[in-house]
C-alpha positions as MATLAB code, in Angstrom:
seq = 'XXXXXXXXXXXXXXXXXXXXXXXXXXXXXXXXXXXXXXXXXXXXXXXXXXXXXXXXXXXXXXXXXXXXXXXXXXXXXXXXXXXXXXXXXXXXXXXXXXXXXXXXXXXXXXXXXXXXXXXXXXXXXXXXXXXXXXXXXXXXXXXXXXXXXXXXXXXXXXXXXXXXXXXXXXXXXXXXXXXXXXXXXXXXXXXXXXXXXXXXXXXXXXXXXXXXXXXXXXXXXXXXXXXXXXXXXXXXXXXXXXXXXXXXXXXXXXXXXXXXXXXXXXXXXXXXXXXXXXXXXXXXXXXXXXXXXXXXXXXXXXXXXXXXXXXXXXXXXXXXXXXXXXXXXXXXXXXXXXXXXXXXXXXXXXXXXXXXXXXXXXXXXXXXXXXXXXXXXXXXXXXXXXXXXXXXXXXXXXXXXXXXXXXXXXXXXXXXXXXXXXXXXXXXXXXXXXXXXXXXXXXXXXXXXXXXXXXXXXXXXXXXXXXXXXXXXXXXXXXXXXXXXXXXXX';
ca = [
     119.583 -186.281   -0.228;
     117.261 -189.346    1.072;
     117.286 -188.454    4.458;
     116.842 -184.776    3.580;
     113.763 -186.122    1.067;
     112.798 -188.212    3.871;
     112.830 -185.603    7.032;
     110.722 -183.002    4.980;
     107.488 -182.326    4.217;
     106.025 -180.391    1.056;
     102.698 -178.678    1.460;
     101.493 -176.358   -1.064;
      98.482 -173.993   -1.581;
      98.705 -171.981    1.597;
      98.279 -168.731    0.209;
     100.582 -170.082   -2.951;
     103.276 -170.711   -0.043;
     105.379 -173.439   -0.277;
     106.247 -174.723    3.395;
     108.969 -176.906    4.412;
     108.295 -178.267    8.007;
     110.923 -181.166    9.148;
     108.634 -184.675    9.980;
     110.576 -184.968   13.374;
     108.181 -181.953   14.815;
     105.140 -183.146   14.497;
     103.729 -183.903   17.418;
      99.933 -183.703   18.408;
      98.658 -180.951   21.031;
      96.009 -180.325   22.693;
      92.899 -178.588   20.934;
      92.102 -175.485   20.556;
      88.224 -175.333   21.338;
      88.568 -172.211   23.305;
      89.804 -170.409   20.267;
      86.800 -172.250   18.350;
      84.759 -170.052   20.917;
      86.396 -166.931   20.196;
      86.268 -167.329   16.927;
      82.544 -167.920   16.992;
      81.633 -165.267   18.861;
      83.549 -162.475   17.363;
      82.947 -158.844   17.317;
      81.468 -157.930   19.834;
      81.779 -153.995   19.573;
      78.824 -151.599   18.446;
      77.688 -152.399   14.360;
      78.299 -148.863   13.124;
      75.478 -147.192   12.048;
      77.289 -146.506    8.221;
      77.423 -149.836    7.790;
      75.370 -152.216    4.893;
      76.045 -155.184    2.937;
      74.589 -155.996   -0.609;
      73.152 -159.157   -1.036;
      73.210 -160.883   -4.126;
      70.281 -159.756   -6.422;
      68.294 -162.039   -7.626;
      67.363 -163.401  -10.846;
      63.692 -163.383  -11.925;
      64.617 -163.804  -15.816;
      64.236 -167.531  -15.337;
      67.433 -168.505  -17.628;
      70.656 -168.876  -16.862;
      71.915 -167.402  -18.938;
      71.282 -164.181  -17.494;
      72.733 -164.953  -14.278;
      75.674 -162.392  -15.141;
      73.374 -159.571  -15.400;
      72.115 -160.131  -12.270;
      75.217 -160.999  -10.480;
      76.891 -158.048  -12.305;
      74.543 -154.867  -11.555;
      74.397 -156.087   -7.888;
      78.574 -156.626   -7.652;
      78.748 -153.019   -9.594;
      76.444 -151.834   -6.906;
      78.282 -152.811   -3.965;
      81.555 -151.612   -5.813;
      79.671 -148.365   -6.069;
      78.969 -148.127   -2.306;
      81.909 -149.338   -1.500;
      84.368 -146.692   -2.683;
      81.918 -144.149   -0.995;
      83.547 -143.184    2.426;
      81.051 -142.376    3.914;
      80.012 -146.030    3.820;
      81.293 -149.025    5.641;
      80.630 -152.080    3.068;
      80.511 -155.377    3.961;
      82.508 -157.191    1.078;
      80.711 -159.748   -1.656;
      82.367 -162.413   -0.277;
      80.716 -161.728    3.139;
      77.709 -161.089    1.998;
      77.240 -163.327   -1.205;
      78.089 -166.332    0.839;
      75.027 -165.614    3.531;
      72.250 -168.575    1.941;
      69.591 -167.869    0.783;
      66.421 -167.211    3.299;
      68.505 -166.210    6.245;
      66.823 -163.910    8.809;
      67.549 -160.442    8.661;
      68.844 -160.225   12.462;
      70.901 -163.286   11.483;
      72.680 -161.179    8.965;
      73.569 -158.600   11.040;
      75.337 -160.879   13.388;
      77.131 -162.526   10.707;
      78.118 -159.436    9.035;
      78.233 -156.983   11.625;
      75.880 -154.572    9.629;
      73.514 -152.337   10.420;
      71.875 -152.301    7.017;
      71.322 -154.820    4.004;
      70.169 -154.475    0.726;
      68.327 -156.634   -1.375;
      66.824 -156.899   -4.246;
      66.034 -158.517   -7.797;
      66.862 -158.116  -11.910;
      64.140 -159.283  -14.272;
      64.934 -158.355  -17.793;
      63.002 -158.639  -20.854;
      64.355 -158.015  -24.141;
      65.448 -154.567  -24.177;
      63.884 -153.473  -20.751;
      65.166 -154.443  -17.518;
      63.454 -153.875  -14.154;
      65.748 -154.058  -10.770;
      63.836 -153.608   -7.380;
      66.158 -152.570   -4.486;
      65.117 -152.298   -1.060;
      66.910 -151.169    2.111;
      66.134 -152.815    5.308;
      67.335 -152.110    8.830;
      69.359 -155.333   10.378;
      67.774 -154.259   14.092;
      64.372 -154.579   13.839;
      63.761 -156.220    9.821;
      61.496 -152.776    8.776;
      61.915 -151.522    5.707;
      63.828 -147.988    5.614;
      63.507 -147.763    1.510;
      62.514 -149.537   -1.823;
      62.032 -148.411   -5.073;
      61.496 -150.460   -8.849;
      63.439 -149.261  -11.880;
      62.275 -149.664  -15.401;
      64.704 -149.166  -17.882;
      65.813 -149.788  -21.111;
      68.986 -151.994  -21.422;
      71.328 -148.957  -22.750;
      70.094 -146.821  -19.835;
      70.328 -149.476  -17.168;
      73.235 -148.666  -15.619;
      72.058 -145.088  -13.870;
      70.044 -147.183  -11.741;
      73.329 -147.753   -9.782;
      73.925 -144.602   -8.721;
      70.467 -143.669   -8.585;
      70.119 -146.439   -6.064;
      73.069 -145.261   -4.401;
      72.101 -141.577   -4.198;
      68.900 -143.160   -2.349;
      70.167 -145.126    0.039;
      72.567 -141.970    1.505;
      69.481 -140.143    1.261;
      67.712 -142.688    3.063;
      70.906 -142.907    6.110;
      70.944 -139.360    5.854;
      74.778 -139.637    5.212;
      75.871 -136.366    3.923;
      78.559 -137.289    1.004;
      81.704 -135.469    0.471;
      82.451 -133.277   -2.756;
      84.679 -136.472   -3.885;
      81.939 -139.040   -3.865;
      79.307 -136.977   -4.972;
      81.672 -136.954   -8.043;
      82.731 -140.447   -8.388;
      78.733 -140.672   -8.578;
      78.911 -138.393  -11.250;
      81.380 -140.009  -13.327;
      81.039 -143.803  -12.294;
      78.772 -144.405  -14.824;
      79.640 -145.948  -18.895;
      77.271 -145.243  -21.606;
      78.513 -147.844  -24.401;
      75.945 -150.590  -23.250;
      77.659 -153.345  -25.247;
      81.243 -152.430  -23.796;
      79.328 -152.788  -20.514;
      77.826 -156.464  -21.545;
      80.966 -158.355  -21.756;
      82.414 -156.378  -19.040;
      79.558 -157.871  -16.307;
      80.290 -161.156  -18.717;
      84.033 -161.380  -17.949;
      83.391 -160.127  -14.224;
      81.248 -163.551  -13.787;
      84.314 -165.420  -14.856;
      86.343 -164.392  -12.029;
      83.645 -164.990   -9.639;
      84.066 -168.972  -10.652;
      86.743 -171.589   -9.733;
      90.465 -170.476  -11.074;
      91.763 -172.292  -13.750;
      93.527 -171.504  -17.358;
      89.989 -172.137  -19.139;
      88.233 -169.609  -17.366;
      90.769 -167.153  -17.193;
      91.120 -167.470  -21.059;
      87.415 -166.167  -21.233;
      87.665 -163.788  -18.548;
      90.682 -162.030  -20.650;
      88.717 -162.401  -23.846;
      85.663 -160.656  -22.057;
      87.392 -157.743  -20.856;
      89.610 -157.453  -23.555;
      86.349 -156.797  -25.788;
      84.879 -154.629  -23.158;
      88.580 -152.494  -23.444;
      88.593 -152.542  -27.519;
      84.876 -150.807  -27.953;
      85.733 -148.523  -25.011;
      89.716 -147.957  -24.676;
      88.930 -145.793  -21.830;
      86.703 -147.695  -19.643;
      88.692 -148.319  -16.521;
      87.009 -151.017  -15.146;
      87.644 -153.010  -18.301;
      91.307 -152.344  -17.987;
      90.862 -153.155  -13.891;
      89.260 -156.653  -15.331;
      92.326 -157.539  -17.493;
      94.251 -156.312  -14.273;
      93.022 -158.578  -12.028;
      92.676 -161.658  -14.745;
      96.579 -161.676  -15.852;
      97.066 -161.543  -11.916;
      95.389 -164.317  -11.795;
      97.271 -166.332  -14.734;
     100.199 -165.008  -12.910;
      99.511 -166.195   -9.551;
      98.818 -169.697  -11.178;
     100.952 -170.027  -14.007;
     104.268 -168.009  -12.222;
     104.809 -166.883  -15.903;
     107.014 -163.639  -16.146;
     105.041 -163.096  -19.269;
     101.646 -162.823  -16.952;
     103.767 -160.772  -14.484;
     104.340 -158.234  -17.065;
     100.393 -157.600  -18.242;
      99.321 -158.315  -14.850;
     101.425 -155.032  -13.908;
     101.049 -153.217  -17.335;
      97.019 -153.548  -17.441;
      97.141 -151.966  -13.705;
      99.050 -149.184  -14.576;
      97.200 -148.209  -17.094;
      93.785 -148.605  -15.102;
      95.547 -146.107  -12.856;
      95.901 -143.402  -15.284;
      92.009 -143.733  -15.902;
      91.041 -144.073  -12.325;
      93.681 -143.328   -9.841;
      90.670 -143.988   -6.533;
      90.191 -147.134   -7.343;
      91.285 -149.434   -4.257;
      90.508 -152.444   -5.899;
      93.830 -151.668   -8.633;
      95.977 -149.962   -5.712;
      95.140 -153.656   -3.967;
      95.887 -156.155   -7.287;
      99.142 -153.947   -7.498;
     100.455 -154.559   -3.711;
      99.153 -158.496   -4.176;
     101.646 -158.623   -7.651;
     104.701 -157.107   -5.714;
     103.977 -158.868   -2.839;
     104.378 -162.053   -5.176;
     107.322 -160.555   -6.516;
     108.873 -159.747   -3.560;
     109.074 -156.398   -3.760;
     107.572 -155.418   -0.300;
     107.660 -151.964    0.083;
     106.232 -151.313   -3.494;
     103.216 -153.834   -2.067;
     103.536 -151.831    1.335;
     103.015 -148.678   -0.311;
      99.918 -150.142   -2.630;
      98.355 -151.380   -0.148;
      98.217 -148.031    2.198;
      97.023 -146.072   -1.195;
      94.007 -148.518   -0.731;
      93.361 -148.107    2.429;
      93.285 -144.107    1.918;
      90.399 -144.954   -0.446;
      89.016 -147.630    1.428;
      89.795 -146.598    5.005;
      87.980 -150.502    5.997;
      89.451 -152.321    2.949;
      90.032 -156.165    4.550;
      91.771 -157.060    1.840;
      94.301 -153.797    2.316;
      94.677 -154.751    6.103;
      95.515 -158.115    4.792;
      98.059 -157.146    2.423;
      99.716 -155.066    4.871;
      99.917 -158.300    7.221;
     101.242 -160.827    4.312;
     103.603 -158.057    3.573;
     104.798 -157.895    7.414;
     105.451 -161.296    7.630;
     107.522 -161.611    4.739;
     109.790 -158.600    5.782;
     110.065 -160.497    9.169;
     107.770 -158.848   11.706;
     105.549 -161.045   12.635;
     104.261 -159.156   15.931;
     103.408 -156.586   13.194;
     101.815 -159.025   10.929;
      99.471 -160.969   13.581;
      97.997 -157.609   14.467;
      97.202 -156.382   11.420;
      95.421 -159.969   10.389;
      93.760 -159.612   13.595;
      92.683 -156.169   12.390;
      91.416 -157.845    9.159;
      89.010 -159.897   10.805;
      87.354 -157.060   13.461;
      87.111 -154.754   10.316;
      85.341 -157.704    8.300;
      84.411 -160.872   10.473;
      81.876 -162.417    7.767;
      85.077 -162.652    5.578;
      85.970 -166.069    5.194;
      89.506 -164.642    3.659;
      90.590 -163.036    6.202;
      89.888 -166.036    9.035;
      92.017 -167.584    6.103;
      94.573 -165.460    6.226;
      95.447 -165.264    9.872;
      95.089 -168.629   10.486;
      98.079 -169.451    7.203;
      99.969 -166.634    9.293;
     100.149 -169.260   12.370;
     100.608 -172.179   10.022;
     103.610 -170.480    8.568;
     104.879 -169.928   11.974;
     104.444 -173.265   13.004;
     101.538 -172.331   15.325;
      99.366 -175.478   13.987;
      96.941 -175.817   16.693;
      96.077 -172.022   16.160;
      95.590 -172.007   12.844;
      92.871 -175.136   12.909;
      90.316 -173.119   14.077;
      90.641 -170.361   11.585;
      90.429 -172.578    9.296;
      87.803 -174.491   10.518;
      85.762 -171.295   10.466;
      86.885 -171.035    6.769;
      84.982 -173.901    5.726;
      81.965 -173.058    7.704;
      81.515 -169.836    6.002;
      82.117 -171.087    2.811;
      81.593 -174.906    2.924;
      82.541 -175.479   -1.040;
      85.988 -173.269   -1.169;
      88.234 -176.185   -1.867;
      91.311 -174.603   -0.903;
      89.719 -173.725    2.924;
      89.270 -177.876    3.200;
      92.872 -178.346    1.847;
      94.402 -175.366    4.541;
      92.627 -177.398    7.217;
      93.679 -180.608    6.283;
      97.098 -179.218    5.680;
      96.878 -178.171    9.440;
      95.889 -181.198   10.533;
      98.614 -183.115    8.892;
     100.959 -180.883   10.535;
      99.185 -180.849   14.388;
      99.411 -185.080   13.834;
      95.930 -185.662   13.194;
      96.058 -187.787   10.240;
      92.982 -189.070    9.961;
      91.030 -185.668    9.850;
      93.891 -184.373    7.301;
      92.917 -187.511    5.226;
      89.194 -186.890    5.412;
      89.834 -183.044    4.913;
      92.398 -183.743    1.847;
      89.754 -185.668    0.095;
      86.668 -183.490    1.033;
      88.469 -180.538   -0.717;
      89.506 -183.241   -4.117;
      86.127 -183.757   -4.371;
      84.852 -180.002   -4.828;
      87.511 -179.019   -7.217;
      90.726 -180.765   -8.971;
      93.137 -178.447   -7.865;
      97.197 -178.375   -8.327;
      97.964 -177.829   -4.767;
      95.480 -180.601   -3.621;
      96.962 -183.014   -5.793;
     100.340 -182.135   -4.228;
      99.339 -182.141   -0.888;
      98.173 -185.344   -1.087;
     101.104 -186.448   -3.148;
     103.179 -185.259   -0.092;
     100.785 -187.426    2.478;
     101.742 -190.756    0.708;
     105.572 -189.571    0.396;
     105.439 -189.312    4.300;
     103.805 -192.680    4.278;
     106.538 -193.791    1.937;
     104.408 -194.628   -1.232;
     106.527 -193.496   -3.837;
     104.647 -194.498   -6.317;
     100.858 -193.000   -5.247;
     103.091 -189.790   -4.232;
     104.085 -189.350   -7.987;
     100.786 -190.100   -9.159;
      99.692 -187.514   -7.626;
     102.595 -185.012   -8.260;
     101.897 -186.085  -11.938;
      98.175 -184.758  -11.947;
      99.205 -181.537  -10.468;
     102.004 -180.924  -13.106;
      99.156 -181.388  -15.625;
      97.377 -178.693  -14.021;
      99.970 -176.490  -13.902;
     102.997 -177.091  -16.441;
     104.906 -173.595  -15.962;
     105.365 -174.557  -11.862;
     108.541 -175.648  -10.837;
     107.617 -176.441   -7.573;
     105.565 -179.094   -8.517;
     108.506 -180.330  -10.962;
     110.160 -180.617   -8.323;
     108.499 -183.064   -5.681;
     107.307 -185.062   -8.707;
     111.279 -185.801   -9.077;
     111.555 -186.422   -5.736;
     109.304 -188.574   -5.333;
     110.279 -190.780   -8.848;
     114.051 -190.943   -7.210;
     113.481 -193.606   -4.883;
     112.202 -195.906   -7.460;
     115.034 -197.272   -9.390;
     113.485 -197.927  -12.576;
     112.049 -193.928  -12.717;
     115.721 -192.585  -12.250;
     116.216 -191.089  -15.997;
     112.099 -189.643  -15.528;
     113.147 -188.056  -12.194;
     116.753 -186.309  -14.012;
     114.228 -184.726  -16.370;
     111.802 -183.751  -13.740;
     114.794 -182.426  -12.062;
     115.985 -180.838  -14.968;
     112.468 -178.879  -16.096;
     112.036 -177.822  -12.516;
     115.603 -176.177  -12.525;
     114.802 -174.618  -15.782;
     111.655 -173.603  -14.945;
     112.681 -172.046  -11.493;
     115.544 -170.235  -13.066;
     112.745 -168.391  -15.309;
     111.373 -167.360  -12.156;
     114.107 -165.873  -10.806;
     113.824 -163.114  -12.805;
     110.555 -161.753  -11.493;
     111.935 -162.362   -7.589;
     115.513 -163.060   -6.793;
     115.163 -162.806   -3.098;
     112.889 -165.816   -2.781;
     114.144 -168.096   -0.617;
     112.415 -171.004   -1.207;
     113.097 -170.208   -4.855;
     116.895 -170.252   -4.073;
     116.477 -173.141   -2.007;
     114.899 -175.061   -4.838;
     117.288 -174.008   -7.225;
     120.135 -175.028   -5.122;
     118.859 -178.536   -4.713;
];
């Protein structure tokens, strides 16, 4: 057991992957600047002429407090566009992250768009205005804009007013199918709607049991004064995944895959559900249920990154990895502004062990979103791994101090257990267990690490012992897990 404890290395937070790499391997190579290069200059192929991204709207209310509005109408917006297919939309990732003032041409090489649309939400009592414009990425003229007064009940036609517009505008002639999902997008209980965009905003903030305790609340309200109002049931959907995917609960598990179900039977062309359900059987390991989610998507969505991506996570845990690297390669031509899917393919060559190939992805992870914790914590992870301590350090701690996260406080736990400080190395297991009680992982190496200090042996049996338990709760939702078996057999 010591020199297993000793030879291994525990890194977590890699797409919630646990990876075991033996400390005898790593060895520093060469860098990869070329790929840097690549990386940097990617797509290079026409910007289709379909194509737009949303920017986030702005808010002129002057409080805060209405920030949610805002943000909501323009996210509903680009959902809007988005599941017309006659549209190729960048996602609000790609385009929410672009700051603030950037030059329209500047967009269009980030995004690979040939459109973007602006705008801004002032409201006032019960009237709110929203100005949308359209602007073409090639030359910065503008092709359409238009102001909409309305009162706060009625607000929500602007969307697919706006959207009608804009089609107009492309002259894009929409099929018989979108013209009605425009039709029937709409939700006339303006209160349901409220703490629908109010729950929405909770997801779009850091992940932890707090705000995922509103987020539920939120939508749940939203469901109860409208029981039919899919994208309520689509909130709760993609909230209890969320629990799930941080608690590993088989309680979550179960509403997780109830509340998308039953989003389903109100809205069967929504990609958005088709992708939460392949991401829930993908953690369950039940791969060709996730296969088979994530191509309904991608029916809907022919350009869906976050389809492509599923399809590639689901690859590589079937065991083709040729297939996998192809279609996470895909993921980034069909969205190259998307820090997720640079993410993605570059914890595809961690996972294979391909270190010095996955720094660069990951490097351009935290340069399209500087403050995503978990992108500092993949590179620094990478680092670690490549034998460049020093950068894993500074990247390690430059991730700590954005957010306290679970998997930070691990990784780091698992830097001084290398080092052979015990002690700091349970410290730091400790804080992550208080993040996240329900994960036996974490049990797990905090028990490891309290067994080589003789006075901790009775706290590391009970460590032991809760991570057992806990992991044998877990085997329930996916028996096939082989980390999971590994850990229980340990």
């Amino acid at each position: 057991l010591a020199l297993y404890l000793l030879t291994t290395l525990l890194l977590t937070g890699l797409l919630s992957t646990l990876i075991y790499r033996s400390y005898t391997q790593i060895t520093r190579q060469p860098a990869a600047d070329t790929a840097v290069e690549a990386i940097d200059q990617s797509a290079v192929a026409p910007i289709p002429k379909n194509s737009i991204a949303v920017l986030r709207f702005a808010n002129l209310g002057g409080s805060e407090a209405d920030e949610y509005f805002s943000d909501g109408l323009s996210e509903e917006l680009l959902n809007l566009l988005a599941r017309l297919q006659e549209l190729k939309v960048a996602s609000r990732t790609s385009s929410w992250a672009v700051p603030e003032d950037t030059a329209v041409d500047a967009i269009r090489d980030r995004l690979r768009v040939a459109y973007v649309l602006e705008g801004s939400v002032r409201r006032g009592g019960d009237v709110v205005r929203v100005t949308a414009q359209l602007i073409d990425s090639s030359d910065g003229y503008h092709v359409w804009s238009e102001t909409f007064d309305r009162k706060i009940e009625n607000v929500f036609s602007v969307q697919d007013e706006v959207a009608k517009k804009i089609t107009k505008a492309l002259e894009i002639l929409l099929s018989e199918n979108s013209r009605r999902y425009l039709r029937d997008y709409r939700i006339d209980n303006a209160e349901a709607y409220e703490a629908y965009l109010q729950g929405a905003q909770k997801l779009r903030l850091p992940v932890d049991p707090a705000v995922l305790a509103d987020a539920e609340q939120l939508f749940s309200k939203a469901r109860d004064l409208e029981p039919r109002f899919a994208q309520a049931w689509a909130g709760l959907c993609k909230t209890y995944l969320a629990k799930f995917q941080f608690s590993k609960s088989t309680e979550d598990f179960e509403a997780a895959e109830s509340a998308c179900h039953r989003t389903l039977t109100l809205d069967e062309s929504s990609p958005g559900i088709f992708e939460a359900l392949g991401d829930l059987y993908a953690a369950s390991g039940q791969y060709d249920k996730a296969t088979e989610a994530y191509e309904s998507a991608l029916v809907l969505a022919p350009q869906s990154a976050e389809a492509i991506m599923g399809l590639g996570r689901s690859s590589e845990r079937s065991g083709d990895s040729e297939e996998a690297q192809e279609y996470l390669q895909l993921a980034i031509e069909s969205d190259p502004g998307h820090w997720k899917t640079h993410n993605a393919l570059g914890s595809f060559y961690f996972n294979q062990g391909r270190y010095e190939e996955a720094i660069p992805h990951f490097r351009r992870v935290t340069a399209l979103e500087p403050y995503y914790a978990i992108g500092h914590n993949n590179l620094g992870a990478a680092y670690m791994l490549s034998g460049q301590y020093d950068k894993a350090v500074q990247e390690f701690s430059s991730s700590l101090a954005l957010q306290p996260d679970r998997n930070i406080y691990s990784n780091i736990g698992s830097a001084q257990f290398l080092l052979r400080n015990f002690d700091e190395a349970a410290a730091m297991y400790q804080r992550a267990v208080e993040l996240a009680p329900d994960y036996y992982r974490l049990w797990g190496h905090l028990a490891d690490a309290l067994a080589f200090n003789a006075s901790r042996k009775p706290d590391s049996q009970q460590a032991y012992e809760k991570a057992l338990e806990l992991a044998l709760d877990q085997r329930e939702i996916n028996p096939s897990d082989p980390y999971l078996i590994v850990a229980i057999a340990r």
